[in-house]
C-alpha positions in Angstrom: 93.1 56.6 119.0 94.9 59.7 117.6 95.4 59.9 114.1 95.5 63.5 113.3 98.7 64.5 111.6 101.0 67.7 112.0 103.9 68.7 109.0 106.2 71.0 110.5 108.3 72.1 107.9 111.3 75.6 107.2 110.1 78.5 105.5 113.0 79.1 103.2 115.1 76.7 100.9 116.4 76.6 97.4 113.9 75.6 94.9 111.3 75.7 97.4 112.0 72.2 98.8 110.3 72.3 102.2 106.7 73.4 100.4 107.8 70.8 98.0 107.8 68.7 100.6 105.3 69.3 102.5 102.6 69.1 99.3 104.0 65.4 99.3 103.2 64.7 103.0 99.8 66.1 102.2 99.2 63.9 99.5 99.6 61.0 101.6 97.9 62.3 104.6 95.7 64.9 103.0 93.6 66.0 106.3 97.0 66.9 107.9 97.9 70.2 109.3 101.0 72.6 107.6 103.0 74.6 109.7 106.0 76.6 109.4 108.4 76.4 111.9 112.3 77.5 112.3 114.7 75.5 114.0 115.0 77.4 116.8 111.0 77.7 117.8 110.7 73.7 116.9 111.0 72.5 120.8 107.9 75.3 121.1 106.1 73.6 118.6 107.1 70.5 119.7 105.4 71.3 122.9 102.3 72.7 121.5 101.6 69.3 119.4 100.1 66.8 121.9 96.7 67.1 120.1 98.5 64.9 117.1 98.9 61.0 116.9 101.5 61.8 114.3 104.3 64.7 113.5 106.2 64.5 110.8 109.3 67.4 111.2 110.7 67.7 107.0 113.5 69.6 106.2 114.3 72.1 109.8 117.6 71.5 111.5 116.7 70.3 115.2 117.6 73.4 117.2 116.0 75.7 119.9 117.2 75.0 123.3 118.2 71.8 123.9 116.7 71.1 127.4 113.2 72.1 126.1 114.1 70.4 123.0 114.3 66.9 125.2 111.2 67.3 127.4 109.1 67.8 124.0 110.7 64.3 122.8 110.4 62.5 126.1 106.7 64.5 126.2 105.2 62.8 123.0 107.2 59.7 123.6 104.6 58.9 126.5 102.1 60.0 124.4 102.5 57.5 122.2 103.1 59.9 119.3 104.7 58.8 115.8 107.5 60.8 115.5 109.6 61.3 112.6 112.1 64.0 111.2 113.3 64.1 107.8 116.3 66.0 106.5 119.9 66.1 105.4 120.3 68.9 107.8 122.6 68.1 110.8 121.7 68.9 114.1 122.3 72.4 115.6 125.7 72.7 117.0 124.0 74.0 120.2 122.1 70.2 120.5 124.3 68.5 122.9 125.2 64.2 122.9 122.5 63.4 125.5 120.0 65.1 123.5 120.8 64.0 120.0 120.9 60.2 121.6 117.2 60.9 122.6 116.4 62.1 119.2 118.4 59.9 116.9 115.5 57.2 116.4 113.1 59.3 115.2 115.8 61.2 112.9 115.8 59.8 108.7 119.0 61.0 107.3 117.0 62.1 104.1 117.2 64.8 101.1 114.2 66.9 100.2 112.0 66.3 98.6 113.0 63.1 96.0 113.4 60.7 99.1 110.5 62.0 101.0 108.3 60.9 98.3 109.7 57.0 98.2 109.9 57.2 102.2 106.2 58.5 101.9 105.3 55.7 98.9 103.5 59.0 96.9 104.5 59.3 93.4 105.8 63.4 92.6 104.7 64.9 90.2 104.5 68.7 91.9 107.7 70.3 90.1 105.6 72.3 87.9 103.3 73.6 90.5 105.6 74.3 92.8 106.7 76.4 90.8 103.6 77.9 89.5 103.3 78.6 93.2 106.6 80.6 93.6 105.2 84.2 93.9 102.8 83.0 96.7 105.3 81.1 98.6 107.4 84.1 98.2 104.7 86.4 99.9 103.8 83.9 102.4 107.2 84.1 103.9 107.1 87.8 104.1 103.4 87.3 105.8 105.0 85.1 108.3 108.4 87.5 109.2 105.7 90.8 109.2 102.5 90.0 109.4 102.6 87.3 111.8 100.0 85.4 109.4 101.4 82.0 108.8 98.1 80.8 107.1 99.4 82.1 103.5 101.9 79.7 103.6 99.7 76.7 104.5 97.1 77.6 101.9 100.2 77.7 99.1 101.1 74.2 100.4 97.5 73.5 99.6 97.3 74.6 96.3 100.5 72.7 95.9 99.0 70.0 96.9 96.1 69.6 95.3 98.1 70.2 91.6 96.2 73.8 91.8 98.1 76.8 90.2 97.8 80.3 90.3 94.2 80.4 89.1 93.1 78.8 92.4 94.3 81.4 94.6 91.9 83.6 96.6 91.3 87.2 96.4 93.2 87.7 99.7 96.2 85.6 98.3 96.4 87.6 94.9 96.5 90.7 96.6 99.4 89.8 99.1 101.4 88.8 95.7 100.6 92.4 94.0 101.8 94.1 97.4 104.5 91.7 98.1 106.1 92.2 94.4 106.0 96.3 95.1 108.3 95.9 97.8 111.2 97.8 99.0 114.8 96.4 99.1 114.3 97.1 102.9 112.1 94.6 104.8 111.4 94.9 108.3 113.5 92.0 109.3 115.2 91.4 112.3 114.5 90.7 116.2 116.2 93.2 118.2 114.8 95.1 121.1 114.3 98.1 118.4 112.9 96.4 115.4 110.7 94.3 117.7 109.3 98.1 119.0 108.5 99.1 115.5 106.3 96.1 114.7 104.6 96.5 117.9 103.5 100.1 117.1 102.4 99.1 113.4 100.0 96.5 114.8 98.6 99.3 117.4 97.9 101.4 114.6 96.7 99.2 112.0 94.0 98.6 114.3 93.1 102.4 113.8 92.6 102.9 109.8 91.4 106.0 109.6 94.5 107.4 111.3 96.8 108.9 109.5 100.6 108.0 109.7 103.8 109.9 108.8 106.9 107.9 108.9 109.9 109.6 109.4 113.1 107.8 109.0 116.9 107.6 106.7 116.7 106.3 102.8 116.8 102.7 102.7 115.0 102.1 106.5 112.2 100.3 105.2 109.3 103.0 105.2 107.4 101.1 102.1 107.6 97.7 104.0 106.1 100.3 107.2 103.6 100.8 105.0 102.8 97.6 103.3 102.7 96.2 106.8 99.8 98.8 108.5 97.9 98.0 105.1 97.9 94.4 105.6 97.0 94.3 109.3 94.1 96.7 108.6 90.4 96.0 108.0 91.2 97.7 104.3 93.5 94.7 103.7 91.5 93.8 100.6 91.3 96.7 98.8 94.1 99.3 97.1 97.4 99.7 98.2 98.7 102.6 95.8 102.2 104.3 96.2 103.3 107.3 95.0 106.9 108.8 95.2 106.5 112.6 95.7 110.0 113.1 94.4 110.2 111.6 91.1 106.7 112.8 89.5 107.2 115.6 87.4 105.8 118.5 89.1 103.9 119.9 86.2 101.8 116.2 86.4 101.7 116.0 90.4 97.8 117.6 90.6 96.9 115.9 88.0 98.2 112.4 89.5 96.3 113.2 93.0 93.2 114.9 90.9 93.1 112.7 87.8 91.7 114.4 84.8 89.1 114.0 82.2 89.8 113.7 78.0 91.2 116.8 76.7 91.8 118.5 80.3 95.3 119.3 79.2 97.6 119.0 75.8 98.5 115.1 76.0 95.0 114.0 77.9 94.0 111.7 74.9 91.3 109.5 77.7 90.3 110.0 81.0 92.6 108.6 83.9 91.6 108.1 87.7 93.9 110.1 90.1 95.7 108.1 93.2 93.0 109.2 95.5 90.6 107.4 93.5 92.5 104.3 92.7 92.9 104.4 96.6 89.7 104.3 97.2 88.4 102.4 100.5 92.5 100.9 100.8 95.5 103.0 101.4 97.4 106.1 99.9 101.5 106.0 100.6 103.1 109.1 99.6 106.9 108.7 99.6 109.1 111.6 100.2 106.0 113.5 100.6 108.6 116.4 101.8 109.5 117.1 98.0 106.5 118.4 97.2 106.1 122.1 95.8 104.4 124.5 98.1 101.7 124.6 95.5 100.9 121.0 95.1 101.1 120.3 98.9 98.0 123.3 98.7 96.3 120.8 96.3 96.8 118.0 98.3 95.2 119.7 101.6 92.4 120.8 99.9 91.6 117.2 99.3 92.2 115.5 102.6 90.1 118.4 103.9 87.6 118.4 102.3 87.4 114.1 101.5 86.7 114.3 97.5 88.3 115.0 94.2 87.2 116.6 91.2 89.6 116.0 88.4 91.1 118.1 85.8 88.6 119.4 83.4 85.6 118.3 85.1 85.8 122.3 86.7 82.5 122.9 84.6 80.3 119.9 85.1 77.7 119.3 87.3 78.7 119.3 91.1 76.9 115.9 91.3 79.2 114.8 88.3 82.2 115.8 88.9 82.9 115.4 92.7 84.4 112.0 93.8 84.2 111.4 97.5 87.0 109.5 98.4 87.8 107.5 101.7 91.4 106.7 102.2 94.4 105.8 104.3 97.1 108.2 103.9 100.3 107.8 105.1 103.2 109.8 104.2 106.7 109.0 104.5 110.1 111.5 104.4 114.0 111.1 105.1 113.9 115.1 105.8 113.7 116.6 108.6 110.0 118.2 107.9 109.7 119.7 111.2 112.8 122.0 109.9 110.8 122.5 106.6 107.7 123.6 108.5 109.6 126.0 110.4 111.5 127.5 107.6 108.1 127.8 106.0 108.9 125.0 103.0 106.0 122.6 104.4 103.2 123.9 104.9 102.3 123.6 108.9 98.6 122.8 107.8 99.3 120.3 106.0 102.1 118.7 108.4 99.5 118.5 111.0 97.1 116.7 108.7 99.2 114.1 107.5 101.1 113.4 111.0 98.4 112.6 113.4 100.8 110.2 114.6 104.5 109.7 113.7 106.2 106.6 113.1 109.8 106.1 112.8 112.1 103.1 111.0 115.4 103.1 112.6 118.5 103.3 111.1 120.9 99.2 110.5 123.5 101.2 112.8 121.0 101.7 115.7 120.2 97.5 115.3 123.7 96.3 114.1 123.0 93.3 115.9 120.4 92.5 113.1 122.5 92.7 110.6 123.6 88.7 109.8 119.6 88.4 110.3 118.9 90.8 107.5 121.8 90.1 105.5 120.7 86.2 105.0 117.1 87.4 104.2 118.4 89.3 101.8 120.5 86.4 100.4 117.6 84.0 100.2 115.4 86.4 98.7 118.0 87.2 95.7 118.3 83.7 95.0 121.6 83.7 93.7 122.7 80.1 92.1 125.8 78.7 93.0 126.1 80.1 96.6 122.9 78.8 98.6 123.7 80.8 102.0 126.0 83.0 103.6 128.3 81.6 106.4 128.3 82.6 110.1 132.1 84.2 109.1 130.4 86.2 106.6 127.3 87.9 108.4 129.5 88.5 111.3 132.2 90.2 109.1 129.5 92.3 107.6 127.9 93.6 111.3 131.8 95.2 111.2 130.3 98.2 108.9 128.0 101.3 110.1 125.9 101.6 106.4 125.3 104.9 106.1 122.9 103.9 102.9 121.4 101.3 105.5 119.5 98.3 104.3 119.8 99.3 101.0 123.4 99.5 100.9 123.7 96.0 102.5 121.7 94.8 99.8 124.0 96.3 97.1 126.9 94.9 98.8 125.7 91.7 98.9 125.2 92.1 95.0 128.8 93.2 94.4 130.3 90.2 96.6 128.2 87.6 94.2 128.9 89.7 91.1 132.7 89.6 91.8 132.2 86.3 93.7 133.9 87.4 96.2 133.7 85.2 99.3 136.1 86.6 101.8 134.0 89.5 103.4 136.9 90.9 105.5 138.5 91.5 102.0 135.1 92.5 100.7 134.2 95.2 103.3 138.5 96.4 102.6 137.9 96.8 99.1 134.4 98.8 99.6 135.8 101.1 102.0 138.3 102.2 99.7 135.7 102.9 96.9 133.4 104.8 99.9 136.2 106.6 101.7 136.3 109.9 102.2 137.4 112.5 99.3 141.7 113.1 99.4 141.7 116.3 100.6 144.5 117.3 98.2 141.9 116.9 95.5 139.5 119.4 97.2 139.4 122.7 96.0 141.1 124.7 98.1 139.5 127.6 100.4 140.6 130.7 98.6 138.8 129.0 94.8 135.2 128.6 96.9 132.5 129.9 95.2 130.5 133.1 96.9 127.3 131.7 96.1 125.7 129.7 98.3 123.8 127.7 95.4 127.3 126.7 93.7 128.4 125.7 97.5 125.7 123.7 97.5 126.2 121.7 94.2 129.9 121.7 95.2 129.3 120.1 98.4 127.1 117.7 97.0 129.0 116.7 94.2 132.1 116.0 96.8 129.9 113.6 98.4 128.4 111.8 95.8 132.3 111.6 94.3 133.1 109.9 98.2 130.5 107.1 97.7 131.3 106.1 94.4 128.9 108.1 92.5 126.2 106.3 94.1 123.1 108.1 95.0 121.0 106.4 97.1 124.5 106.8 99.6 125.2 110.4 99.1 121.4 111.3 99.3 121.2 109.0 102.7 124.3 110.9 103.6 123.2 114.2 103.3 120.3 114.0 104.1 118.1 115.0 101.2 116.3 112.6 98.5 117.9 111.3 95.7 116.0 113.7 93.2 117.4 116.6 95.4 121.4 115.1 94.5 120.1 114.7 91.2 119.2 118.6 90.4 122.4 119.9 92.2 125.0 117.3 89.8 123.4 117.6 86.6 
């Protein structure tokens, strides 16, 4: 007789109730096996679970399509399986009469996760480890949505489980936390046709780590989470992943950051420091807005991935066995300019460009996937755990897919944070009020054509400071808008 026992539980919910849970189903059937699952691939999973005597569904809304949904039931109903979903959730809208008559004796009207405990007969006492848990189940639910690795969030259960904290946690688990806490603010979500395309090429070439990867692609496309994600399918998983944004280090410190240097190399050197190519070492090197780099630095930096070793700052006199660091690392670059412009106008080196793009990868623009919008807009929600206002309603996301976001994922984000600061819950009104602040400069306050200035430097800075003025003096907008990094609008309004 079949005894095994399968938890299908959500990935997301507020206070982490569906790990909660599921640590409490564990606790009463401790060989069981933990599974994510949303509501619309539970009929699949359904399907899949005829090796189980048992399956107990916590917390996920019944949803998927409803036919498939049915033969699943009516499948393990033969089967003689134990059955049993637990949630206040109601059904999917999509979940027609018949259907929900099929399912309605296996459904428990419940809340998570108080009553699953009394329903269970297990005493909780998991509130503090949950929570002690948090960062992990946080990056297990970004290993699920871009790495396709749902183990993460079944060894967090675990831990959970077992009243372990974050002292328990592997290696490989403390190292998805450090990567998943340097995130961008724009995640790879979404299922479109496009965004679908993109993960597909990162898995081909995380197979390949020695390749080298230059993603091109608008501020606020998710190049980091590019990144992150060919790191963490790779073999060099487990070691470094090191970032370094080309634009904002001060150029004066930029060859010392990719060299390192030893005590006294330089006025301020008061102890030796590693350089990123070191730190890097047998992981992966991400320069960001690797365009903004000085002609003479980007000389530095092909000298080193020529030649596969560093000597640091002040080491120039030392032995050659002492002072040469062979190095073996990933690099991949990433720039919102249009480099193959640079290269041709003789600001990026062409060297250099071919060394750093062996192949090219590019994140796509929110208005070339609008139709991932809601998607991203609700992971975005979840992830800023706002209190007071658990999710976004289907009025809402769709409202928001009404918009092109020139500042793309990122300026979703930041719209989402100025409807919960003003708690503004109409989006209609919302996206109104927004346009006005982003609209386009009144032409009666432009300077008219007879006052512009003859040099093409004060054009510039007039130009840009126009545009930064049109989106609110915000500068992740204007820089997306024109092109150029944020550093670049920084030099021309200051």
């Amino acid at each position: 007789m079949k005894t095994a026992t399968l938890i299908l539980t959500g990935w997301d919910s507020e206070g982490y109730d569906y790990a909660h849970s599921a640590a409490l189903a564990l606790q009463k059937y401790p060989d069981a096996t933990v599974r994510g699952v949303s509501k619309a691939r539970l009929p699949e999973a359904l399907e899949q679970a005829g090796a189980y005597g048992r399956i107990l569904i916590l917390g996920v809304s019944l949803g998927g399509d409803p036919p498939q949904l049915a033969r699943a039931v009516r499948s393990l109903a033969r089967k003689k399986i134990s059955l049993c979903w637990i949630s206040a959730l109601p059904p999917s809208a999509s979940i027609d009469a018949e259907t929900r008559r099929l399912l309605s004796p296996y459904m428990k009207g419940l809340s998570l996760p108080a009553t699953v405990a009394d329903y269970l007969g297990v005493t909780d006492k998991l509130s503090p480890i949950v929570k002690d848990n948090a960062p992990l189940l946080d990056a297990a639910g970004y290993a699920h949505r871009h790495l396709e690795n749902d183990d993460f969030f079944a060894a967090a259960v675990q831990h959970i489980a077992r009243g372990e904290g974050q002292k328990a946690w592997s290696a490989e688990e403390q190292t998805l936390v450090s990567s998943h806490a340097t995130l961008s603010d724009a995640p790879l979500t979404g299922h479109s046709a496009v965004m679908d395309g993109v993960r597909r090429t990162i898995r081909q070439l995380a197979r390949h780590s020695g390749v080298r990867v230059l993603i091109l692609g608008e501020s606020g496309t998710g190049k980091e989470a590019a990144a992150l994600m060919l790191h963490h399918l790779s073999d060099r998983r487990d070691n470094e992943f090191v970032s370094l944004n080309c634009a904002v280090t001060n150029p004066q410190l930029q060859e010392a950051m990719f060299r390192g240097y030893e005590k006294g190399a330089f006025t301020g050197a008061s102890a030796a420091r590693s350089g990123v190519f070191e730190r890097a070492h047998k992981g992966t090197l991400f320069l960001d807005e690797v365009g903004e780099l000085p002609l003479e630095i980007q000389a530095v930096l092909l000298r080193i991935l020529q030649e596969g070793r560093v000597i640091r700052l002040g080491a120039e006199g030392w032995k050659q066995e002492e002072r040469e660091q062979k190095v073996d690392v990933r690099v991949i670059a990433a720039t919102n300019r249009d480099i193959r412009q640079m290269v041709r106008e003789g600001r990026f080196r062409e060297d250099l460009f071919y060394r750093l793009s062996t192949v090219e990868l590019r994140t796509p623009a929110l208005r070339e996937h609008a139709e991932d919008i809601p998607e991203i807009a609700r992971d975005l929600w979840k992830r800023g755990r706002r209190e007071g206002w658990r999710t976004l309603s289907r009025a809402q996301t769709e409202a928001l897919a009404g918009y092109s976001y020139p500042g793309n994922v990122r300026e979703l984000a930041n719209l989402l944070d100025r409807a919960y600061a003003l708690n503004e819950r109409d989006f209609v009104k919302l996206l109104e009020d927004y346009r006005k602040v982003a609209g386009v400069v009144d032409t009666a306050q432009a300077a008219p054509k007879t006052d512009l200035p003859e040099r093409l430097d004060d054009m510039t800075r007039l130009h840009v400071r126009q545009v930064l003025e049109k989106y609110g003096g915000n500068v992740s907008h204007a820089a997306a808008a024109l092109g150029v990094s944020r550093s670049t609008v920084y030099r021309y309004t200051n």
